[in-house]
Each structure stands twice: as structure tokens, then as C-alpha cells.
VOPAGU-2260 file (C-alpha; in pm, 1 decimal, decimal comma):
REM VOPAGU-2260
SITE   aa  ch    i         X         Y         Z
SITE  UNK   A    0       0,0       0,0       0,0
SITE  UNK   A    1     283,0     235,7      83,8
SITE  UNK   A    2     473,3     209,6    -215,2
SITE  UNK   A    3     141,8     195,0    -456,4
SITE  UNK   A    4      58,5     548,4    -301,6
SITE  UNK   A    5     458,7     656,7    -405,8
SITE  UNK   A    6     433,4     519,9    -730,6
SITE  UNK   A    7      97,4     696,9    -785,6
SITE  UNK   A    8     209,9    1055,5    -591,2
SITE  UNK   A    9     564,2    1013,5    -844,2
SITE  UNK   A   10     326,0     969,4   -1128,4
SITE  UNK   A   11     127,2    1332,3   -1052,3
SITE  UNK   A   12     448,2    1491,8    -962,2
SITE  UNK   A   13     575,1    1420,0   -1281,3
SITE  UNK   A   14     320,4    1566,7   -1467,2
SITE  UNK   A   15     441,8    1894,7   -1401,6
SITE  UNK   A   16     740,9    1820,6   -1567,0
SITE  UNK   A   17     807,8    2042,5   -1941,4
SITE  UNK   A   18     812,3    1891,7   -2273,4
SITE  UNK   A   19     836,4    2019,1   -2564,5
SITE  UNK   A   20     467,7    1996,1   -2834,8
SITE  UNK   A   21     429,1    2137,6   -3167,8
SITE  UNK   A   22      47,5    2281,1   -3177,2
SITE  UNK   A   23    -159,7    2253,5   -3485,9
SITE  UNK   A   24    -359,5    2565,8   -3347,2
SITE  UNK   A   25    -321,8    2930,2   -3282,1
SITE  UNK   A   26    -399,9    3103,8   -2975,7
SITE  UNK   A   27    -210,3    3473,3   -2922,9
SITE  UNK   A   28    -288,5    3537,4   -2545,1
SITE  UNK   A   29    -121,4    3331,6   -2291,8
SITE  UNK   A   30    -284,9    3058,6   -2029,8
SITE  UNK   A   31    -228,1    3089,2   -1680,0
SITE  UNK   A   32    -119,4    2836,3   -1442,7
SITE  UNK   A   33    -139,0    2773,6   -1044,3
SITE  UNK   A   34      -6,4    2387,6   -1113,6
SITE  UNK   A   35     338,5    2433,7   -1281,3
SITE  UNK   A   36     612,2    2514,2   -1028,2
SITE  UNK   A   37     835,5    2668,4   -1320,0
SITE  UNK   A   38     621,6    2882,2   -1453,6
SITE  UNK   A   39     314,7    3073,4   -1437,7
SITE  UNK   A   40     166,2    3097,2   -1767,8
SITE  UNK   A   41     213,9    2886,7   -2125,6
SITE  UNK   A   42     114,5    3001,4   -2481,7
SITE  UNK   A   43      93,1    3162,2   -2678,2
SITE  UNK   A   44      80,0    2899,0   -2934,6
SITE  UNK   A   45     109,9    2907,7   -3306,9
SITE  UNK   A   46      67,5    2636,9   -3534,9
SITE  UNK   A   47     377,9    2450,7   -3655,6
SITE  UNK   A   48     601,0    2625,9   -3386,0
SITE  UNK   A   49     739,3    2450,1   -3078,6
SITE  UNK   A   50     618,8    2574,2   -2740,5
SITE  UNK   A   51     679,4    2455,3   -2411,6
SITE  UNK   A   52     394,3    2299,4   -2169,3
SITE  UNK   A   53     401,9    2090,0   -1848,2
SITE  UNK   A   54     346,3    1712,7   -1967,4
SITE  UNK   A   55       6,1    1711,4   -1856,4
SITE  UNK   A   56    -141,9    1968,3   -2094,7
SITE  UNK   A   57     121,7    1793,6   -2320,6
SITE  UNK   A   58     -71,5    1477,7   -2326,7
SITE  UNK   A   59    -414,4    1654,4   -2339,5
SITE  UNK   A   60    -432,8    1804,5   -2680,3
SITE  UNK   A   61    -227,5    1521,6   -2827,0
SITE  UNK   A   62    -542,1    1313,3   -2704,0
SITE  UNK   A   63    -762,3    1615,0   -2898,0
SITE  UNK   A   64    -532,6    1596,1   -3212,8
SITE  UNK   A   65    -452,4    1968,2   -3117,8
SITE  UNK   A   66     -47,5    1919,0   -3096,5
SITE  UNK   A   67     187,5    1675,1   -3142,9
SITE  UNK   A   68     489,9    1553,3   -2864,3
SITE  UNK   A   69     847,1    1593,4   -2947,9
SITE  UNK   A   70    1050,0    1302,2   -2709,3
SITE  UNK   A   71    1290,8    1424,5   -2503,1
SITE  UNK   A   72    1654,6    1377,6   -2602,6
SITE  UNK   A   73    1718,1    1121,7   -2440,2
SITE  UNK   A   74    1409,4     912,5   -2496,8
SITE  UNK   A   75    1375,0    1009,3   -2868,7
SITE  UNK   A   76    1665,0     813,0   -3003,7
SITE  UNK   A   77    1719,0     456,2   -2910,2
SITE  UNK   A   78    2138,7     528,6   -2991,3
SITE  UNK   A   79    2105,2     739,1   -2722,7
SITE  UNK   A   80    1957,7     516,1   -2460,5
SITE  UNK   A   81    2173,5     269,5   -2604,3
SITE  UNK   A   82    2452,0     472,1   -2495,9
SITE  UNK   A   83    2314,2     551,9   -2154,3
SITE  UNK   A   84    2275,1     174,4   -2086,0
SITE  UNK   A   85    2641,8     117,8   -2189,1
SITE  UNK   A   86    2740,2     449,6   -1941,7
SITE  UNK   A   87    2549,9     250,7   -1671,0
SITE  UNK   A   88    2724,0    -111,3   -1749,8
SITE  UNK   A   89    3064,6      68,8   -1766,3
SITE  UNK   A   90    3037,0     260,7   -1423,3
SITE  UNK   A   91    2967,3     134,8   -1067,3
SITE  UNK   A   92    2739,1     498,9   -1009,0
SITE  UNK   A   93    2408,9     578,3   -1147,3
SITE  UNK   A   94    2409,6     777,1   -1486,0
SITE  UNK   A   95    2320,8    1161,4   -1443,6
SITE  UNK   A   96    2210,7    1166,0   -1825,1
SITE  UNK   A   97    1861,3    1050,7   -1687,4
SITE  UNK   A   98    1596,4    1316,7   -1540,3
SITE  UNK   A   99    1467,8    1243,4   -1188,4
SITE  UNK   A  100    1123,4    1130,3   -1272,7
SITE  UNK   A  101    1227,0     920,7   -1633,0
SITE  UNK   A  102    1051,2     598,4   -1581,2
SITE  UNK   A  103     710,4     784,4   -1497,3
SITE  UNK   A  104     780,1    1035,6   -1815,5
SITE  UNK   A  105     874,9     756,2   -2024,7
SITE  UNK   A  106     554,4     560,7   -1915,1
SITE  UNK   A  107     316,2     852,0   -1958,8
SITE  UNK   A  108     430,0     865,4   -2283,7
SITE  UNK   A  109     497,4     540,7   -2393,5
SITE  UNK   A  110     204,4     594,1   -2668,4
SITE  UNK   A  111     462,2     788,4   -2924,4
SITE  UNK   A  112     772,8     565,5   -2816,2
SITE  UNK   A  113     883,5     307,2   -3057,5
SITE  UNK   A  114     907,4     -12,9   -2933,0
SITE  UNK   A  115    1236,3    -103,9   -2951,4
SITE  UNK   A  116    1325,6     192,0   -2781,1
SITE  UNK   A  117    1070,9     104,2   -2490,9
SITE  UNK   A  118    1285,0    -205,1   -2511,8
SITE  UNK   A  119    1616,1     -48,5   -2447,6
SITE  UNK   A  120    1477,1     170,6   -2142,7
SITE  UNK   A  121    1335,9    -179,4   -1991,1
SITE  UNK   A  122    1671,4    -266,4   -2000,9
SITE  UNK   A  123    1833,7      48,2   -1816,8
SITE  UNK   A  124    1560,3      22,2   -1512,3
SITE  UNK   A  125    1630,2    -363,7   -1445,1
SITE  UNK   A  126    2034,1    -277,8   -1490,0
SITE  UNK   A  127    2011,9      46,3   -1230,0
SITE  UNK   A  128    1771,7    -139,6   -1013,4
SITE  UNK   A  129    2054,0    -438,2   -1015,3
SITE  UNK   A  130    2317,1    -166,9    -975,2
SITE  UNK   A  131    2119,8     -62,4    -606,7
SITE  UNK   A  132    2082,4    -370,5    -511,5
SITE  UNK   A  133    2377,6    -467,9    -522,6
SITE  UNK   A  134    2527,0    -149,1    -306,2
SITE  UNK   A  135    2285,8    -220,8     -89,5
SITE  UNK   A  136    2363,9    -554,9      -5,5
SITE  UNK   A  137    2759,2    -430,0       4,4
SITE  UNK   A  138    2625,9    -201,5     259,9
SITE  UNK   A  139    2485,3    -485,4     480,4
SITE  UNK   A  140    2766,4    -643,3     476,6
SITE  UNK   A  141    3037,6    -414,1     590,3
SITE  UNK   A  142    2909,0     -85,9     721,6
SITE  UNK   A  143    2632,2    -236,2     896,0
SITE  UNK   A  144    2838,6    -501,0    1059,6
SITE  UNK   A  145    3181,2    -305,8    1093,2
SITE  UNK   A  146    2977,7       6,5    1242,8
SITE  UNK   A  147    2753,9     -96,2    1532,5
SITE  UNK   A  148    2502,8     181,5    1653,0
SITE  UNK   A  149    2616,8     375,6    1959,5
SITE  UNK   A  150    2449,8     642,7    2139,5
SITE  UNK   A  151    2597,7     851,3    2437,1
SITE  UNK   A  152    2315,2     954,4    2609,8
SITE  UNK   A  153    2010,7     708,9    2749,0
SITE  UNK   A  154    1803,7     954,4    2617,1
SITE  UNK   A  155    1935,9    1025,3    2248,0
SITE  UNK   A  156    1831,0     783,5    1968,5
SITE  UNK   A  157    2006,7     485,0    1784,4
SITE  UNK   A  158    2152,5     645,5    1483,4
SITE  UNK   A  159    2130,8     442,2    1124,3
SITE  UNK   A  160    2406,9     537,9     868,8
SITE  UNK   A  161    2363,1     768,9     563,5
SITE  UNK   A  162    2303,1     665,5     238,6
SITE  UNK   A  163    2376,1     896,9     -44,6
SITE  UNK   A  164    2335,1     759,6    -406,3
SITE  UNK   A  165    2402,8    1011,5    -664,8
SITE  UNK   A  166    2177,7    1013,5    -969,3
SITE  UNK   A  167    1920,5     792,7    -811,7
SITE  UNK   A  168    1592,2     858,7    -936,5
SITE  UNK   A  169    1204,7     852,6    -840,0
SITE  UNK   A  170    1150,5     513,8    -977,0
SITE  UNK   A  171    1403,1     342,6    -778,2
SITE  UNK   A  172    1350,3     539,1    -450,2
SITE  UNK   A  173     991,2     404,9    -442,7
SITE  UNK   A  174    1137,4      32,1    -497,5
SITE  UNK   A  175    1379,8      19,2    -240,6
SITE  UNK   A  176    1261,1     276,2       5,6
SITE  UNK   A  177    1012,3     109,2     187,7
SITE  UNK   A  178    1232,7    -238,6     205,4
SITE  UNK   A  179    1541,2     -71,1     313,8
SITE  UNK   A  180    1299,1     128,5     595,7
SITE  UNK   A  181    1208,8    -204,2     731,2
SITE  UNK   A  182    1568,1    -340,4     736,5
SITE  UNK   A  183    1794,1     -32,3     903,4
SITE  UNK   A  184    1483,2     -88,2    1143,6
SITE  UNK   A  185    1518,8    -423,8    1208,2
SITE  UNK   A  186    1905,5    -395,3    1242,8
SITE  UNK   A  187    1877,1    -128,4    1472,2
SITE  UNK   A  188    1646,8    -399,4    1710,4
SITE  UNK   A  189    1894,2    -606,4    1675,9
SITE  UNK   A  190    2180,6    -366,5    1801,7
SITE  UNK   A  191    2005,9    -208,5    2053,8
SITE  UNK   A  192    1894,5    -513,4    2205,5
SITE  UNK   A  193    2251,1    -644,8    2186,2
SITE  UNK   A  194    2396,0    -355,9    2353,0
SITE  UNK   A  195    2086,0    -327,5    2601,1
SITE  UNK   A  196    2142,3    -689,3    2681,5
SITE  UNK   A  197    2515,7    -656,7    2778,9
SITE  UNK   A  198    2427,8    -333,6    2986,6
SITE  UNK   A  199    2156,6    -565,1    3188,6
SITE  UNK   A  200    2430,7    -826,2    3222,8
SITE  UNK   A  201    2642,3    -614,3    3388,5
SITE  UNK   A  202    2388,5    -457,4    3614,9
SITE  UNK   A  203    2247,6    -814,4    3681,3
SITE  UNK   A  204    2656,5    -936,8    3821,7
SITE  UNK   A  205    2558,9    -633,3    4055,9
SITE  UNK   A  206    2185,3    -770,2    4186,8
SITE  UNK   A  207    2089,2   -1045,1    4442,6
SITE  UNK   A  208    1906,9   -1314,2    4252,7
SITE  UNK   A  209    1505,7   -1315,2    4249,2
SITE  UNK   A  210    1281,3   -1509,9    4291,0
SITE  UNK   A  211    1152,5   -1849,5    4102,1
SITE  UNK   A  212     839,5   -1692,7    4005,0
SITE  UNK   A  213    1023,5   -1403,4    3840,8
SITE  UNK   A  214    1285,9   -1628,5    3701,6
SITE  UNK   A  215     981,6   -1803,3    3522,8
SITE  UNK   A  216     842,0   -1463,5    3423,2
SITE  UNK   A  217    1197,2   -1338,8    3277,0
SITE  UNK   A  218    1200,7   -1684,5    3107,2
SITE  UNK   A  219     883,5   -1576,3    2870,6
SITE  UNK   A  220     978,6   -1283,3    2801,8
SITE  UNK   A  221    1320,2   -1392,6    2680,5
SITE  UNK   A  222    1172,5   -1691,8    2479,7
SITE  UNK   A  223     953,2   -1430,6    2324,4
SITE  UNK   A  224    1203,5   -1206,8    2284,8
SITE  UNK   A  225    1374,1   -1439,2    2091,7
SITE  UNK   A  226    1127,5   -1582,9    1894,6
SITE  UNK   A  227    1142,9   -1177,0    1749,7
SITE  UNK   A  228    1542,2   -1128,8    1713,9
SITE  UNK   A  229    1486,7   -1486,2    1503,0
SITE  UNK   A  230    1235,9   -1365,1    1293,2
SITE  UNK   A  231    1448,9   -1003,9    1213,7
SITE  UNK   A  232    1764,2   -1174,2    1135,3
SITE  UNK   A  233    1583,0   -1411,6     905,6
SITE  UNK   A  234    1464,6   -1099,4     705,9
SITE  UNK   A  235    1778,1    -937,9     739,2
SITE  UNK   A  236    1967,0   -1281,4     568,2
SITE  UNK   A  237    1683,2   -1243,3     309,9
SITE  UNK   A  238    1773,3    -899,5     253,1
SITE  UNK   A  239    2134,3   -1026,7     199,5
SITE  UNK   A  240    2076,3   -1269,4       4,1
């Protein structure tokens, strides 16, 4: 549910994004706009000459047969994609060539894209997604193991590391963001609990021993406890995986 209502909030953000149309009408005043965050107005438009309009209006009058879509650069050739898929084979980063919200541009207009060029982008998203993935699961297994979570103060949170992934765009935020939520969460259980347990170790050398009715009590709660720590790792050696 979370990541349908990303994919869909992506796909209205992106509609705000500029392409360029070439109108088979004229209009000589211009048309204002509250929806466009980079600019207020569009038009005017005359017939045969390109004009510049958020993709929504964009994909209106194409739908009326009042303008035609010119591609953007780099979805209008396939050579082109063809060369941003080689960029992202060659290189262990993400490709800037690529605008934030491409895979919801490309899919909104995926009526005027040749096929074999729809082929090619297919081709980028599963190679970038494979790309994350894969730095990702490097991250799991080094930072996140060689960097346990500390905190100085009882009061002050469990920090998670930083991730910063140039050139990663809409599409693949919404894909991994939710996962990766769930994961830094469950590895921070699993540190805290490991750092809270040695803390109650040492406090419990300290203590006079309690009573067999508590000892039973503490029992549960410990074979509960780690009925949970199994089930986190177990999605943490999926996420591995």
C-alpha cells in the first residue's frame, strides 16, 4: 500500500514536468497556471512552432489531435539510450544523463515511443535497479556489521548510517525505500537489544538473585524475545541474500 501510493504521488508529480509539443492551433494570449512550479503561464501557441507545456497539458491536446509531442533527447533516439545503458554497465554509479522522474515520463508517454526503444529503457531500469541492489547488499555487509550503533546519552536515539546515491531517481527510490525502511529498522532492534542486553548483564553481576516466580516470568519474556530477534535476522539474511 505504501509504495502503490509513491508510485501513484511520483506519477502526478511528474506531470508537471516540461516537454516540448508542436500545436496545430493558434492562440495569441497566454494561459495561466497555479499547477506548474516553473512557470506561471504557457502560450501563446502558433501552429507549426514549438512551445513549451508541463506534460500534462502535453498529453491533453495530443489526445484532442490539437499538438503533437516531441521526445525528449534522451528518450527520442534509441542510440542514445543505447549509450546511456552502456554508461550505466561501464560505471559502478548511477548515470546523471537521466531526469529524476524518467521511468514515470517515459511511461506517460509510452504511446509515441517506438518499441524497440521502450525495449532499451526496460533494459536500463532492471540494470540500475541491479546496480542498487547490489550497493545495498555491500552495505549490509560491511558498514552495517563493521559500524555498530552507539548512542551517548540514554536519552538520544540509535543512529542508522547515511546513504547517499548520486543520480538515483524517483523510480528506484519508491522500490527500495520502503524495504530498506524495514531493514535499518530491524538492524537497529537487533543492536540495541545487543547492547541493552550486555548493559543488563552487567547490572544483573551487581543484583541479588530473584525469585523463582520471576525467574519463570523473565524466562517468557526472553523466549519471546527471541522468537522476534529470530524472525528479524531471518529478514535481514533475506535482505542479503
Amino acid at each position: 500500500m505504501v509504495r502503490l501510493s509513491l508510485c501513484n504521488q511520483s506519477s502526478f508529480c511528474s506531470e508537471n514536468e516540461l516537454v516540448t509539443i508542436i500545436p496545430s492551433f493558434n492562440y495569441d494570449n497566454k494561459v495561466p497556471l497555479i499547477s506548474s512550479p516553473d512557470q506561471t503561464d504557457i502560450g501563446p501557441f502558433q501552429a507549426g512552432l514549438p512551445t513549451v507545456v508541463p506534460l500534462w497539458i502535453a498529453k491533453t491536446l495530443y489526445q484532442r489531435k490539437l499538438a503533437q509531442i516531441e521526445l525528449p533527447e534522451w528518450l527520442a533516439s534509441e542510440q542514445k539510450l543505447v549509450e546511456i545503458l552502456q554508461e550505466e554497465r561501464e560505471s559502478a554509479l548511477l548515470t546523471n544523463q537521466l531526469p529524476f522522474y524518467y521511468y514515470e515520463i517515459a511511461r506517460s508517454l509510452n504511446f509515441c515511443v517506438p518499441k524497440q526503444t521502450q525495449v532499451v529503457l526496460q533494459d536500463v531500469v532492471a540494470l540500475r535497479s541491479d546496480k542498487l541492489r547490489q550497493h545495498f547488499h555491500e552495505l549490509s555487509r560491511t558498514d552495517l556489521q563493521e559500524q555498530p550503533l552507539m548512542k551517548d546519552d540514554e536519552d538520544q536515539p540509535y543512529e542508522l548510517p547515511m546513504i547517499s546515491v548520486t543520480g538515483i531517481a524517483s523510480h528506484e527510490i519508491n522500490k527500495v525505500g520502503p524495504f530498506l525502511q524495514r531493514a535499518f529498522s530491524d538492524y537497529g532492534f537487533l543492536t540495541k537489544r545487543a547492547i541493552d542486553e550486555g548493559m543488563n548483564k552487567a547490572s544483573a553481576g551487581r543484583q541479588a538473585s530473584t525469585s523463582g516466580d520471576e525467574d519463570l516470568g523473565k524466562q517468557s519474556q526472553s523466549q519471546e524475545s527471541s522468537r522476534k530477534v529470530s524472525m528479524v535476522r531471518s529478514r535481514l539474511r533475506r535482505f542479503r541474500s
